[in-house]
C-alpha positions in Angstrom: 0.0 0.0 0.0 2.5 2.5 -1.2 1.8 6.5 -1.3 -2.0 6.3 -0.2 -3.2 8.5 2.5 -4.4 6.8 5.7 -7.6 7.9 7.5 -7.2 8.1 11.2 -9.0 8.1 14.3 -6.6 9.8 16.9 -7.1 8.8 20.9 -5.4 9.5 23.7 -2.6 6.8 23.6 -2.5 5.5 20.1 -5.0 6.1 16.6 -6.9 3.7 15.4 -6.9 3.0 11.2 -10.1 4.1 9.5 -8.9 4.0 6.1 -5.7 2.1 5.3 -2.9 4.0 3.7 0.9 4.2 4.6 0.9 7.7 5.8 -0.9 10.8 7.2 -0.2 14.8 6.7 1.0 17.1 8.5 -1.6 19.4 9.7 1.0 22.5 10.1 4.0 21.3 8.0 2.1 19.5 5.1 4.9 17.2 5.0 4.3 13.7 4.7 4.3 11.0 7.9 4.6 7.4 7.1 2.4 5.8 9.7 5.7 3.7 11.4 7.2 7.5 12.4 3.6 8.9 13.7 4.2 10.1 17.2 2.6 13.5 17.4 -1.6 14.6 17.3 -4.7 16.0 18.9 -7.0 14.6 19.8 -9.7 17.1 20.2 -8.4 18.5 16.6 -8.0 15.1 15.2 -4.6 16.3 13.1 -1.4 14.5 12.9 2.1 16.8 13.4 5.2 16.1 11.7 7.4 16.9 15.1 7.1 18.6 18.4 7.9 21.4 16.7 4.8 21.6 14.5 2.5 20.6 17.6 4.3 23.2 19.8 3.7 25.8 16.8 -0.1 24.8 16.4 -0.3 25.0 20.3 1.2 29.0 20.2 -1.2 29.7 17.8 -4.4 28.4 19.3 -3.1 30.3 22.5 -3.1 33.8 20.7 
């Protein structure tokens, strides 16, 4: 299942797979996630980040 966008369900502790795919997108970044390397999301927001960075940006953002 190479280069198909997976649909998620994001929880608390883990995600559960809707749709299967190989990878997600970053909800800030836009860049590309492989599933394996997923280790960032909210839950409330259901989006996927790239890195702390992107989640720490989306975090400033919400704040202001």
């Amino acid at each position: 299942m190479k280069n198909k966008l997976a649909k998620l369900k994001y929880m608390p502790n883990n995600f559960k797979i809707i749709e299967e795919g190989d990878h997600v997108i970053c909800a800030i970044s836009k860049k590309i996630i492989p599933l394996e390397n997923l280790n960032y999301w909210n839950v409330e927001k259901q989006e996927a980040y790239f890195s702390y960075v992107e989640s720490s940006i989306k975090r400033e953002k919400d704040n202001n």
